[in-house]
C-alpha positions in Angstrom: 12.6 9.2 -2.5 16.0 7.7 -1.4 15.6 4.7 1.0 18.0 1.6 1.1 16.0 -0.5 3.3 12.6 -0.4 1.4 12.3 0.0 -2.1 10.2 3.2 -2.6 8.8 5.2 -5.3 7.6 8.6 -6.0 4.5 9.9 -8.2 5.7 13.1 -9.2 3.3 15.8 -9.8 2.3 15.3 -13.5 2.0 11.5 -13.3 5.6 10.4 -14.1 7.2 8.0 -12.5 10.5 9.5 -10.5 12.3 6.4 -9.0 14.3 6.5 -5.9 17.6 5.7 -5.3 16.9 2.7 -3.4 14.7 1.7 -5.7 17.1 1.3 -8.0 19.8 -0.7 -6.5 17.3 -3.2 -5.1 16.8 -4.1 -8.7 20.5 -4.5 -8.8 21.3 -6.0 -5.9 18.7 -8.9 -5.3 20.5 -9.5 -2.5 19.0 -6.5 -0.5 15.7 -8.3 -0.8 16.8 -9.7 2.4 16.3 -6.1 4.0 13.0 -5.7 2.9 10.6 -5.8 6.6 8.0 -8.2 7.0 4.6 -7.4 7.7 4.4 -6.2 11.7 3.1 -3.8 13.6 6.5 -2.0 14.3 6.6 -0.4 10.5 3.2 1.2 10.7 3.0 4.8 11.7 -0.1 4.8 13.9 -2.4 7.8 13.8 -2.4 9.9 17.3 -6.1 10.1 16.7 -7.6 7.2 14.0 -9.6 9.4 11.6 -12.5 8.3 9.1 -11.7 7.2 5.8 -13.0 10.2 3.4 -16.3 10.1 1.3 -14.7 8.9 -2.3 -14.9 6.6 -4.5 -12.7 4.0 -6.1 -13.3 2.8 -9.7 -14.0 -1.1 -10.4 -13.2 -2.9 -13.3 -16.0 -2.1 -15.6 -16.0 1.2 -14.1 -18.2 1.8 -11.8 -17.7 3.9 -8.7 -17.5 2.3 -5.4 -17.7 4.0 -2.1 -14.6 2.9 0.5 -18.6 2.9 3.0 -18.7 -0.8 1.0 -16.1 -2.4 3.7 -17.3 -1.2 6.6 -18.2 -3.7 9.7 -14.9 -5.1 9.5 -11.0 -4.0 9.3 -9.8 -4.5 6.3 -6.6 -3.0 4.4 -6.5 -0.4 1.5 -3.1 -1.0 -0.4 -1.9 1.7 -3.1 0.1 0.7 -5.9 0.9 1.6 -9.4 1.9 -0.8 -12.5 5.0 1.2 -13.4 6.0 0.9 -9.7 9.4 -1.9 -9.2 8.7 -2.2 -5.5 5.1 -2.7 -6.2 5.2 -5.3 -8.5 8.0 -7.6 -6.5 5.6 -6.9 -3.8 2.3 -7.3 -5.7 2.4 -11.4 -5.8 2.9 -11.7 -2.4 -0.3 -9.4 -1.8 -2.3 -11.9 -3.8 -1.2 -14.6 -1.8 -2.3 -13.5 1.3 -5.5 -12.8 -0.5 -5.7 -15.9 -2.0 -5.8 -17.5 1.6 -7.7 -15.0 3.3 -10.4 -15.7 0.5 -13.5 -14.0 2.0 -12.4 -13.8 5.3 -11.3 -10.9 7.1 -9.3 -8.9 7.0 -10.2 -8.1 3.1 -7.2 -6.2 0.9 -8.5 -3.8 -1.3 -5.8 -2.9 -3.8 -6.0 0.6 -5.6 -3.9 1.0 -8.8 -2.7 5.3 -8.9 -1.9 7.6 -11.3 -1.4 6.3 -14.8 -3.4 3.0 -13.8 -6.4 2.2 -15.9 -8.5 -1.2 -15.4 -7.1 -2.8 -18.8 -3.7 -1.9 -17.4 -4.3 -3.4 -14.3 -5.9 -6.6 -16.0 -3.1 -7.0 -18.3 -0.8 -6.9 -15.9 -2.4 -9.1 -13.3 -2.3 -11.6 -16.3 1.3 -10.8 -17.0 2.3 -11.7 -13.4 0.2 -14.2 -12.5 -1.9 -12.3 -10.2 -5.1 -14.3 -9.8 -7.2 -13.4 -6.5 -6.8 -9.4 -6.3 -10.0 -7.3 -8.2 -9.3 -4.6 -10.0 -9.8 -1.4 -8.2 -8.4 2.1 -9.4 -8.1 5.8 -8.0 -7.4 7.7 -11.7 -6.3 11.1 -10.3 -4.5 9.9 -7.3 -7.2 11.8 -5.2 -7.3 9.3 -2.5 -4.0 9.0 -2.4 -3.1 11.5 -1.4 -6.4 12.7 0.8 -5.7 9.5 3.0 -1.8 10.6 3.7 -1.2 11.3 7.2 2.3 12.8 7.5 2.8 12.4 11.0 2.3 8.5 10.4 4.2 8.2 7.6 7.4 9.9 9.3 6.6 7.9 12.4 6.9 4.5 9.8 10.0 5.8 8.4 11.6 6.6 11.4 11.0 3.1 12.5 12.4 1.5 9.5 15.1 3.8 8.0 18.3 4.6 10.1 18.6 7.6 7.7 15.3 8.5 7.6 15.8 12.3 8.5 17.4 12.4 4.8 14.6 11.2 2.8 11.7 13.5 2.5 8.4 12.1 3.1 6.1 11.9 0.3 2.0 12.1 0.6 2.0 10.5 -2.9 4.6 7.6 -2.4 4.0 3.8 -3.1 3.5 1.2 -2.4 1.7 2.7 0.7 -0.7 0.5 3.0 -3.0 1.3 5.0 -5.2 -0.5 8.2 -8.5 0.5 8.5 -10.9 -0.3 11.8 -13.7 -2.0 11.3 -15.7 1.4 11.8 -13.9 2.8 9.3 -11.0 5.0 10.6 -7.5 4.8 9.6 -5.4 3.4 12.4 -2.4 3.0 10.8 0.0 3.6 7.3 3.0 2.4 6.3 5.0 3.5 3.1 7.3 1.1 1.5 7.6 -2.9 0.6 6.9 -5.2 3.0 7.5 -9.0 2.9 3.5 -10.2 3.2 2.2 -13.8 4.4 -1.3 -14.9 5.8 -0.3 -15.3 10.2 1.8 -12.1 10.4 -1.0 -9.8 7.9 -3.4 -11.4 10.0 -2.1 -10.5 14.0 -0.8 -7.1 12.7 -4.1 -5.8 11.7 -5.9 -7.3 14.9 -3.5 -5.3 17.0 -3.4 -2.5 15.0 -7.0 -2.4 15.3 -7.6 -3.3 19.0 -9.9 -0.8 20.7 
């Protein structure tokens, strides 16, 4: 998926990775890190209606299932990302640093490795990069990837961010793609692409994404 603004990426339909055009001359051109947008309300697609999160499961580090009903009561953000993925791994560390200060406050980040992502892959990596406060979630199949898309918000984000957004196809299975859920569980809001993330600006976006 073409996009100069944010570095995006594309899971194509039998797992491999397809990498966009912007992608690649973001890792040429460091510079154009300076485009990436911060983390604010004006990215997100917001849904016309909120709808609930699906019954599924995502798979913890020793493999276990866990239902998405285990953050419920509060918002909290589900953030999809694969280890293959360039824009998700210059993006990754700043993830764990808002995590890191969050600690166990709200709102919580649950990052979900995709296609291609197993739990020693995501360990080994998280050891690679230095990535010390984010568990170790995955979604094997891409299932709930692509069952929590919501095209209308994701053109809406693209719009918002990409002048030329009418040329780059939306996809349901594009990362890194984040995602604010209410504290009843519907999902308010998604945004596909990098984002620059820190603690005050993670924090008021998802309290005003969330407001009732």
């Amino acid at each position: 998926m073409e996009h100069t603004i944010k570095r995006r990426t594309i899971l194509s339909g039998v797992g491999a990775a397809a990498f966009s055009l912007g992608a690649r001359r973001a890792l040429a051109a460091p510079a154009d890190s300076e485009k990436i947008p911060g983390f604010t309300p004006e990215v997100f697609g917001r849904l016309a209606t909120p709808r609930p999160l699906p019954t599924a499961f995502i798979q913890d580090e020793q493999g276990r299932d866990i239902p998405l009903s285990h953050w419920l009561g509060a918002p909290f953000i589900l953030h999809f990302w694969a280890t293959w993925c360039p824009p998700c791994i210059a993006e990754l560390p700043g993830v764990d640093a808002v995590a890191r200060a969050f600690g166990a406050s709200s709102p919580v980040i649950v990052p979900v490795a995709v296609r291609g992502s197993t739990a020693v892959k995501v360990r080994g990596f998280y050891g690679k990069h230095g990535i010390t406060s984010l568990p170790v979630y995955v979604d094997p199949v891409s299932a709930l990837l692509i069952e929590t898309a919501d095209q209308d918000a994701l053109t809406q984000a693209s719009k918002q961010s990409d002048p030329d957004w009418s040329k780059h196809p939306v996809s349901r299975q594009g990362i890194p793609r984040t995602i604010v859920v209410d504290a009843s569980g519907r999902i308010v809001a998604e945004n596909l692409g990098e984002m620059r993330w820190d603690p005050d600006s993670v924090r008021r976006t998802v309290a005003q994404l969330t407001r009732s």
